[in-house]
C-alpha positions as CSV (number, residue, x, y, z in Angstrom):
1,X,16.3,-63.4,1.9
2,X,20.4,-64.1,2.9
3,X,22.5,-62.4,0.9
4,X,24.2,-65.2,-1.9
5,X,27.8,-66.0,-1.1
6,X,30.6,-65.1,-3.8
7,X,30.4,-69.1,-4.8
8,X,26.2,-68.6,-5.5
9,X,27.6,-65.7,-7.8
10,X,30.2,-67.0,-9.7
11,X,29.9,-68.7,-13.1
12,X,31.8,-71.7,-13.2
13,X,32.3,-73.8,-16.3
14,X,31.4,-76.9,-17.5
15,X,34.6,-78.6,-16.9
16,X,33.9,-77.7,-13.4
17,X,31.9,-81.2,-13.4
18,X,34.0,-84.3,-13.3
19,X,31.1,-87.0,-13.0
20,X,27.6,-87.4,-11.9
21,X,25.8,-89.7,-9.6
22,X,22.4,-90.8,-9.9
23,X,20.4,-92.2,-6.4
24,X,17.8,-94.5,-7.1
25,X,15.2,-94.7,-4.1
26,X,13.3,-97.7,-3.3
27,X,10.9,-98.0,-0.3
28,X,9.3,-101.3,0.3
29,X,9.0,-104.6,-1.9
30,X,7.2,-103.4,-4.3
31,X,10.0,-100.4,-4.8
32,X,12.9,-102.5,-4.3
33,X,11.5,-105.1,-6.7
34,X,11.2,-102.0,-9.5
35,X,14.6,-100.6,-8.8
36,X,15.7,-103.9,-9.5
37,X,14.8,-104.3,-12.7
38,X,15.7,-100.6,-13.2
39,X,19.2,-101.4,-12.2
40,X,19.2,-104.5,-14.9
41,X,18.0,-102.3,-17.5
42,X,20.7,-99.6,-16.6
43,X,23.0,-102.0,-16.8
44,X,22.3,-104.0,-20.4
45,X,22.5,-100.3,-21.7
46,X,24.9,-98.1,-20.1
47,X,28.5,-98.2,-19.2
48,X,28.2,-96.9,-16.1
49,X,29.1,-97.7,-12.2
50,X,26.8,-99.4,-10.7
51,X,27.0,-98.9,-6.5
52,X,26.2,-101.3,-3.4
53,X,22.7,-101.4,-2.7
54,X,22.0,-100.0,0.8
55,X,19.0,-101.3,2.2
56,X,18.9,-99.1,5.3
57,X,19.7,-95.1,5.2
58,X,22.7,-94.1,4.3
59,X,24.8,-90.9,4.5
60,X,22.6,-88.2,3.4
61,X,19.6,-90.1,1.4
62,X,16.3,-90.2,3.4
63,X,15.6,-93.8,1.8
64,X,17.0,-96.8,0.7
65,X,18.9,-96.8,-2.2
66,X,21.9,-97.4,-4.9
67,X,24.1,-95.1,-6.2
68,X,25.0,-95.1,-10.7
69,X,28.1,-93.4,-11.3
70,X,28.5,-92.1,-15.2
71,X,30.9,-89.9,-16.6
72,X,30.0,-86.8,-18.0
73,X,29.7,-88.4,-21.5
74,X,27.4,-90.2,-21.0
75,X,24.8,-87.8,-19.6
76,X,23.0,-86.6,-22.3
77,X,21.8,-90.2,-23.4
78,X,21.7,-91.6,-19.7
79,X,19.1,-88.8,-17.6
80,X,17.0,-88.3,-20.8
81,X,16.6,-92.3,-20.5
82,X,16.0,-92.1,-16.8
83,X,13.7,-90.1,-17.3
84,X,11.0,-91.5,-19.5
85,X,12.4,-94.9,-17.4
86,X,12.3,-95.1,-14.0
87,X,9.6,-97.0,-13.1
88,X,8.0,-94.4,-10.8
89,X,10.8,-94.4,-8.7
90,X,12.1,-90.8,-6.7
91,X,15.6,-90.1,-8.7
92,X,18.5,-87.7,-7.3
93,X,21.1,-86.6,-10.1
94,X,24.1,-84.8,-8.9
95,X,27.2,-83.9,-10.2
96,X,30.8,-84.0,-8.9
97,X,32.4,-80.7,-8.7
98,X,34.2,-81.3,-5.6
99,X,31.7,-79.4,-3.5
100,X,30.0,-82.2,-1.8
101,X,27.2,-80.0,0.1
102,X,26.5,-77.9,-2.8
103,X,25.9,-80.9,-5.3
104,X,23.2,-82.7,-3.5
105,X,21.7,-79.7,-1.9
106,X,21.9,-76.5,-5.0
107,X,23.3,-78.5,-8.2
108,X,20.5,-81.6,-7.8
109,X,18.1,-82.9,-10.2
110,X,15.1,-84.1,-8.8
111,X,12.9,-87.0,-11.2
112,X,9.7,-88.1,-9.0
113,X,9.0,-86.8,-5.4
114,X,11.7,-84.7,-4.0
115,X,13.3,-86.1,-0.9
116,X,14.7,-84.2,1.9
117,X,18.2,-84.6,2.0
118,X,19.2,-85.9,5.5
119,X,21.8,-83.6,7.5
120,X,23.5,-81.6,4.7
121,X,25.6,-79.4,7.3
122,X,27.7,-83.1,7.9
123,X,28.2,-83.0,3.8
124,X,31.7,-81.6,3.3
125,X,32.1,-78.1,1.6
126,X,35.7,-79.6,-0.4
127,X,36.5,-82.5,-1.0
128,X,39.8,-84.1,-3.3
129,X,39.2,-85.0,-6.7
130,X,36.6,-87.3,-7.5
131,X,38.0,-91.0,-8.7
132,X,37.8,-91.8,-12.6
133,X,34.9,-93.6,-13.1
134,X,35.6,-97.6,-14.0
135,X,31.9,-98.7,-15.4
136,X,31.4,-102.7,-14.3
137,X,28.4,-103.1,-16.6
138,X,28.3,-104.5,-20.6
139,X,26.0,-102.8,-22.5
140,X,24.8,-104.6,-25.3
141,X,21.2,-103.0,-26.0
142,X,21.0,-99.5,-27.7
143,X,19.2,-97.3,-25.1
């Protein structure tokens, strides 16, 4: 087993985490058709980011898929949610720390099967601060 690097050891805190992500994977009609109405329900009750849909691979993500951004507020009534929520549907939770690499690969939580995650060595190790996140939806159902 490879000796853990002095980042592996350290504690970091909380406020270490800026935002979180949330992938939603779709693979066929059927999928798509689910994570559509997923992203509808997401949207009458979070304020949250909703992302592009990419119907072909992107970046890292072995299938299609959207991207929610949410801020670190909202997590604790947003993945609970997800959870009991997503239609069957493989989920990838991350959070921003700035560490690219580290937050899909070491940070992630997995809902539904665990996908690989495509080329991670192309992930950056760094990256700037992560932009504020501007939700575009108007919730107006209680979760």
């Amino acid at each position: 087993m490879p000796a853990a690097s002095e980042q592996d050891r350290a504690v970091r805190a909380l406020d270490t985490i800026r935002s979180y992500h949330a992938h939603i994977y779709f693979d066929g009609p059927a999928q798509r058709q689910a994570a559509e109405t997923l992203r509808e329900e997401i949207s009458q009750r979070f304020s949250v980011l909703l992302g592009r849909w990419h119907d072909t691979l992107v970046g890292p993500h072995a299938r299609p898929m959207y991207q929610v951004a949410f801020a670190v507020g909202e997590f604790a009534r947003f993945v609970p949610w997800l959870m009991l929520n997503r239609r069957g549907l493989s989920v990838l939770v991350h959070p921003n720390t700035g560490h690219p690499r580290a937050d899909h690969v070491d940070h992630a939580l997995w809902m539904g099967e665990m996908l690989a995650v495509l080329n991670p060595q192309r992930l950056p190790d760094t990256e700037g601060p992560e932009p504020a996140i501007e939700p575009n939806t108007q919730p107006a159902i209680a979760p």
